[in-house]
C-alpha positions in Angstrom: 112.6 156.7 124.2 112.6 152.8 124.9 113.1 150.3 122.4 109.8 148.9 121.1 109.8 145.0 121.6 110.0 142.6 118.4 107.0 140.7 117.7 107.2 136.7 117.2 107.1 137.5 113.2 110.3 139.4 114.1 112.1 138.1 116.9 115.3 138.5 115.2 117.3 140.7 113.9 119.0 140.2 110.2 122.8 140.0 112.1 121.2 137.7 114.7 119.9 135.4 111.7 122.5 134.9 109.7 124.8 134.3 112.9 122.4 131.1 113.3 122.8 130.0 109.8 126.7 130.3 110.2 126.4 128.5 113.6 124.3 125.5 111.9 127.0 125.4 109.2 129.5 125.2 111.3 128.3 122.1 113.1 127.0 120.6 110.2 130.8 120.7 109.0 132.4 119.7 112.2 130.4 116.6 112.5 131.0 115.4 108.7 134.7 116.6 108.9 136.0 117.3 111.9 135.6 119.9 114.7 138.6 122.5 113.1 137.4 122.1 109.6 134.8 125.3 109.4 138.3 127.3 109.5 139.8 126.2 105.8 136.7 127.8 104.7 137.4 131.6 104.1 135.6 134.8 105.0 134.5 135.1 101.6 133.0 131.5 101.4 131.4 131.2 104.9 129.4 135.1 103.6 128.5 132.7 100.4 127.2 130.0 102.3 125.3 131.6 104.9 123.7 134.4 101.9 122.4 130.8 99.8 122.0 128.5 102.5 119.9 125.9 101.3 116.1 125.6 102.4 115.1 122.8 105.0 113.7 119.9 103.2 109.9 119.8 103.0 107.0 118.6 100.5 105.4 120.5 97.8 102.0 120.3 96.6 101.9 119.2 92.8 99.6 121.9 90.9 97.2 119.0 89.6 97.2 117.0 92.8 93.5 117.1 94.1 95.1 116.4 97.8 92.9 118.3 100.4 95.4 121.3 102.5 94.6 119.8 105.6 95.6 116.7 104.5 98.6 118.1 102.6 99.5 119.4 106.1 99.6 116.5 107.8 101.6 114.6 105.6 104.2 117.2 105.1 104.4 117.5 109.0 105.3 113.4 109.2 107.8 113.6 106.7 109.3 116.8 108.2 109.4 115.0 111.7 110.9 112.2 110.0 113.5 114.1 108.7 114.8 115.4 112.3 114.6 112.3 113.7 116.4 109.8 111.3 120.2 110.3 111.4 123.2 109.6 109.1 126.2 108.4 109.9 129.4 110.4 108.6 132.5 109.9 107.6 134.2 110.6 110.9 132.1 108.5 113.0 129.1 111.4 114.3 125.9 111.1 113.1 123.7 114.4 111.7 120.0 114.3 111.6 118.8 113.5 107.7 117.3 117.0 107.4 120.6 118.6 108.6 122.7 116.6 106.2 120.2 117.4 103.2 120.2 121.5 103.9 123.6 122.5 105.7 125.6 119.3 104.3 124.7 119.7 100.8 125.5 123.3 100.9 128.8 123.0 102.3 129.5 119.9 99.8 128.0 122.7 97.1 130.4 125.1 98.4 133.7 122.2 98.9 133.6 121.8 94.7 133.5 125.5 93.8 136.3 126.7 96.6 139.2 126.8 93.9 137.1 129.3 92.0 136.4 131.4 95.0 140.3 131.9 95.6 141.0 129.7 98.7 144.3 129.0 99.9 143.0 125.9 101.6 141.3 124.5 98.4 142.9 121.2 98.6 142.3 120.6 101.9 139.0 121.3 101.4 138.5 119.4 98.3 140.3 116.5 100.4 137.9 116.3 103.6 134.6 116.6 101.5 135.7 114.0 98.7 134.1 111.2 100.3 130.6 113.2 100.3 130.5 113.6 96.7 126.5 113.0 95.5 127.6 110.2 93.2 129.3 108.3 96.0 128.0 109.1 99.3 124.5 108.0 98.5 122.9 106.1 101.9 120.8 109.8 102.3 119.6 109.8 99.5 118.3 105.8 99.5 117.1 107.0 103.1 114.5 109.7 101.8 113.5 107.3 99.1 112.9 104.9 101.5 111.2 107.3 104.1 108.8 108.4 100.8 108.4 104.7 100.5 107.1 104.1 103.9 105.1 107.1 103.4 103.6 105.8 100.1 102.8 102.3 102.0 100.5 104.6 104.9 98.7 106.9 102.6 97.8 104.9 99.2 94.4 102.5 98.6 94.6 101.1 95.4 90.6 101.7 95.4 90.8 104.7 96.8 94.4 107.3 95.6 98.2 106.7 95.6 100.3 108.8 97.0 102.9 110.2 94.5 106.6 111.9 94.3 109.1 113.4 92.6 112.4 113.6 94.4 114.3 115.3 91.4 113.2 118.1 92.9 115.4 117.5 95.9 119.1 119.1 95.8 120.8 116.4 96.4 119.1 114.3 94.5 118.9 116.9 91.3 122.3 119.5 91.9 119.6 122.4 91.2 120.3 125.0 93.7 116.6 126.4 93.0 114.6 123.5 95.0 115.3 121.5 98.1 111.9 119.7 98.2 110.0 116.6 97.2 106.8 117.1 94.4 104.0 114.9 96.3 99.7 114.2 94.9 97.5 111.5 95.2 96.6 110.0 92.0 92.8 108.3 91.3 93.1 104.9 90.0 90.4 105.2 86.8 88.1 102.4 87.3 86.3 101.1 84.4 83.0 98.9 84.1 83.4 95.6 82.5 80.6 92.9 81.9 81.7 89.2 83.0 79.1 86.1 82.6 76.3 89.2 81.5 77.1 91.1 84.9 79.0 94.6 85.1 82.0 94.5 87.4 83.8 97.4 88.1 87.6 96.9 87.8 91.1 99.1 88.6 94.0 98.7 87.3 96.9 97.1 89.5 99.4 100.0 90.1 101.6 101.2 92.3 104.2 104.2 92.7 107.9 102.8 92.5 110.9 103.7 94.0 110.8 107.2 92.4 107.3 108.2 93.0 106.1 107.4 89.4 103.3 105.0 88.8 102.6 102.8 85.9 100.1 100.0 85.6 101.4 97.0 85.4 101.3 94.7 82.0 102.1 91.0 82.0 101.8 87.8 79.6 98.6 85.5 80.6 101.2 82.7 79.5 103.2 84.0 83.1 100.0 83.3 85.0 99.4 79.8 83.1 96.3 81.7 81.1 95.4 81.0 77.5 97.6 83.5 75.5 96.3 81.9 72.1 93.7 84.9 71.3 96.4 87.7 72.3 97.7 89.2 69.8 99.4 92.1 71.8 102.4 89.7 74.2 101.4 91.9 77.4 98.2 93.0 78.8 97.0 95.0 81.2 96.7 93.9 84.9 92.8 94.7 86.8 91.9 93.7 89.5 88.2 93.6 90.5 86.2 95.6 93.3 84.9 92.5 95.0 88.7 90.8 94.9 90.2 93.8 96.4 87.3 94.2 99.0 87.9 90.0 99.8 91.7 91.0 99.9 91.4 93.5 102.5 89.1 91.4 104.8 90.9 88.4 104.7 94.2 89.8 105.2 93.2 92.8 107.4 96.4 94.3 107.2 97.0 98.1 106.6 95.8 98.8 102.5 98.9 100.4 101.4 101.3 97.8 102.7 98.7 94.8 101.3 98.2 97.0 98.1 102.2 96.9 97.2 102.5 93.6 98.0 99.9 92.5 95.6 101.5 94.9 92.6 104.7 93.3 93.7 103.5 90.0 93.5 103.8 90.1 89.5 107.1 92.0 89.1 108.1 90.9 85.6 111.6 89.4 87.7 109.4 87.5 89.8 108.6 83.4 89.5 105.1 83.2 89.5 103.4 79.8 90.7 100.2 79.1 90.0 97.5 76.6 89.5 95.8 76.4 86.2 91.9 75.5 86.6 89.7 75.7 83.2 89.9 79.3 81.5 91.2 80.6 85.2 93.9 80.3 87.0 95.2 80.1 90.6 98.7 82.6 91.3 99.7 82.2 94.2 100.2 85.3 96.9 102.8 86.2 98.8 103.8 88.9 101.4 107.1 88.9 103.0 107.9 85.7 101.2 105.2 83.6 102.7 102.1 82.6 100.9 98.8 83.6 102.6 96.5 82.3 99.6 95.7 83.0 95.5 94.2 85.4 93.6 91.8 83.9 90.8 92.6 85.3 87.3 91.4 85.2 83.8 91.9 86.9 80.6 89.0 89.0 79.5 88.0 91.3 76.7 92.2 92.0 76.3 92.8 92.5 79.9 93.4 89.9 82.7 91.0 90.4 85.6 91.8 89.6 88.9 88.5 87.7 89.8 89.1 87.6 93.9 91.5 86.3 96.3 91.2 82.8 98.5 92.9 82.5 101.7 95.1 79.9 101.9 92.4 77.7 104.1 89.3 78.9 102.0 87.5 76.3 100.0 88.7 76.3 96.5 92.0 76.0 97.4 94.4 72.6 97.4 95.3 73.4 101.1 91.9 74.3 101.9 90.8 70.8 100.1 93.7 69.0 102.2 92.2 70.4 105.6 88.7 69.5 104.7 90.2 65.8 103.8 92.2 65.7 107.5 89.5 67.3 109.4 86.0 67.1 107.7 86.2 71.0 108.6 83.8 72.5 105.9 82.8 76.4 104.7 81.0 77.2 107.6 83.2 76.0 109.9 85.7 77.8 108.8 84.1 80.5 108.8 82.6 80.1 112.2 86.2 79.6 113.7 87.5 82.8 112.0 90.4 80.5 110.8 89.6 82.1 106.8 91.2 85.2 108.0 94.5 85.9 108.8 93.0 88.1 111.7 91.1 84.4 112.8 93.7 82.1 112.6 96.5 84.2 114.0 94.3 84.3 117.2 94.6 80.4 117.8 98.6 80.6 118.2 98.3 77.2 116.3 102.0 76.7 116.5 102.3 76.5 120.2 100.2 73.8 119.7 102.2 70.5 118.7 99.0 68.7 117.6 97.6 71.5 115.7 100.9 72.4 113.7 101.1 69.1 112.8 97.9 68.9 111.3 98.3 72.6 109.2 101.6 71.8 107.6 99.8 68.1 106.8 97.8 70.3 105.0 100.2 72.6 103.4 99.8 75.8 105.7 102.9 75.9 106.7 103.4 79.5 105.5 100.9 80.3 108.0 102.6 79.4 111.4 104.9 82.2 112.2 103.2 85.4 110.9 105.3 87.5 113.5 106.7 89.5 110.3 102.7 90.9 109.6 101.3 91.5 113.6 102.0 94.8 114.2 100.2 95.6 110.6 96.8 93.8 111.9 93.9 96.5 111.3 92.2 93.8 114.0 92.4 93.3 117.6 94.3 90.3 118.2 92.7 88.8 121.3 94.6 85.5 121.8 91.9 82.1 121.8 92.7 79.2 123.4 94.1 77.0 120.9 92.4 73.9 122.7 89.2 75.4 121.0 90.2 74.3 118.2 91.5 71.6 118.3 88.3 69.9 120.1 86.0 71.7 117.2 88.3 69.9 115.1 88.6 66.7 117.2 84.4 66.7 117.4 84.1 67.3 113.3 86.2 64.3 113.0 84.4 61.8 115.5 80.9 63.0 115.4 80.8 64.9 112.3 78.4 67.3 114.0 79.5 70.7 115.4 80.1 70.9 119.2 77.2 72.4 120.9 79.0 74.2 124.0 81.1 76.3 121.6 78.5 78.6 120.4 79.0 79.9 124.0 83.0 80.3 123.3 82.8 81.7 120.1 80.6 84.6 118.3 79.8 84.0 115.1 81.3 86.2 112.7 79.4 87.5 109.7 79.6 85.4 106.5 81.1 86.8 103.1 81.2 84.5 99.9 
């Protein structure tokens, strides 16, 4: 009677297995110290090892996350991919794919601590190649996960819409529980809440986002850090919100991906940070920031025990001391901006304004310096970037100036883009 075939569910044999899982182990430990070193381990250890191998690396759905499976799927496939592609660098020079080190390294470190107890004669020798790997030491893994859950944070939150959430002290290396080798993951709703401002309800969310270990708390500051009136606050701290309509100006005028815009505006009141801002009245002007370079100001006030991020001005926008500066050098007004796309980000990076020696000249007379190498935020554009000639500007600008009168022929160079307030 001939064998009957294994199916793909069983394509391999229990013997056949475990051979695979003492293969992997054995590279894992050549390449973290040295191709002989699988042999100090004995008979008894290597069964140990291969019988509680850890479990590869993967995400796991919270019980109270409301994240769809499809969705669920997709993200853990990213991180898993992620895992296998990003390497670490050992201590004898090779390099092991992240997931590798996190499943066969941390069980062989697991296994290095305990080999005195398992009655090795090579115990010190052991003990002596894997000291360097110890969890409390050898950390760069570790900050690498965190930092590829950080990236992954950055793609899939929208402050308006649900942040993406972790706990890594589910992770082995990360906890030392032998139970779990994965990362807790949910999105998380931001509660909105309707407030009334000048007799009109505005619908507000509060400024948030996850930190380095997945946990999110809304952020609290002093309106005395934001140059606000703090003389009817009895509290010291109060909570950050930011409106609907700011965070829907935010995104246009920026036009970057929402996570990495989102993070940046949470990170733009760290209580370490030093704030600079322009008080006007009962508001105030704080400036904004993203990779160090200011690309406008959120309005604020304090209302009702809360300050309120009214919206956000880009750094050309009327209302704005650089804005006011460019209307002064150029007579350039609302519409014109607006017209030349240069109250985007999106707009203006299109001109290439600093290969133009006239034109950068004029825009750090005005104080937009910050805005004439943007390299650092291109490849995050949600927009197409199709390059105008920078002469375009510069005889819109030229014809404002002389005739005060905008130039006729360049409603045939340039569509007119729809006007927000």
């Amino acid at each position: 009677m001939k064998a009957k075939k294994l199916g793909k569910t069983g394509q391999y044999s229990q013997k056949q297995i475990e051979a695979n899982k003492l293969k992997q182990l054995q590279i894992a430990c050549g390449k973290m110290a040295g191709k002989s070193a699988f042999t100090m381990f004995t008979p008894l250890c290597k069964a140990r090892m291969v019988g509680n191998r850890l479990p590869a690396v993967k995400l796991k759905l919270s019980a109270d996350s409301n994240m769809e499976p499809s969705e669920f799927r997709m993200y853990n496939e990213i991180f898993v991919t992620q895992l296998n592609t990003l390497t670490v660098d050992t201590l004898t020079g090779d390099t092991m794919t992240l997931g590798q080190y996190l499943r066969e390294g941390m069980t062989l470190i697991c296994y290095s601590e305990i080999v005195e107890e398992l009655g090795s004669p090579n115990a010190e020798k052991v003990l002596a190649a894997f000291k360097g790997y110890r969890r409390a030491t050898f950390t760069s893994p570790i900050v690498d996960v965190l930092e590829l859950l950080r990236r992954l944070t950055t793609v899939l939150s929208d402050l308006s819409a649900h942040l993406f959430e972790y706990q890594i002290n589910t992770l082995f290396a990360f906890s030392g529980d032998s139970g779990n080798n994965h990362v807790t993951v949910g999105l998380n709703k931001p509660k909105a809440k309707q407030i009334k401002i000048d007799g009109i309800k505005r619908e507000v969310v509060p400024v948030q986002w996850p930190d380095y270990r997945g946990t999110t708390t809304p952020l609290h500051l002093s309106p005395e850090k934001l140059g606000l009136d703090s003389s009817k606050n009895s509290s010291g701290k109060l909570p950050v919100y930011i409106q609907h309509h700011a965070l829907k100006r935010l995104n246009e005028r920026i036009g970057i991906v929402a996570g990495l815009l989102h993070q940046a505006l949470n990170d733009n009141f760290k209580e370490d940070k030093s704030l600079r801002f322009l008080p006007q009245g009962s508001s105030s002007l704080v400036e904004f920031d993203i990779f160090d370079q200011k690309l406008g100001y959120l309005v604020c006030v304090v209302h009702e025990e809360m300050i309120v991020i009214r919206t956000f001005l880009f750094i050309t926008n009327d209302g704005t001391p650089e804005g006011k500066k460019l209307s002064e050098l150029t007579r350039v007004q609302l519409l014109d901006k607006q017209y030349l796309g240069i109250d985007t980000l999106a707009g203006f990076m299109r001109f290439k304004i600093a290969e133009d020696p006239t034109l950068k000249e004029l825009f750090k007379e005005a104080g937009c310096e910050s805005l004439l190498d943007l390299s650092a935020l291109e490849n995050f554009l949600l927009a197409d970037l199709t390059v105008k000639d920078p002469a375009i500007l510069l005889n819109y600008l030229r014809g404002i100036t002389d005739t005060g009168n905008v130039q006729s022929n360049l409603a045939d160079l340039l569509p007119r883009p729809e006007i927000h307030d």
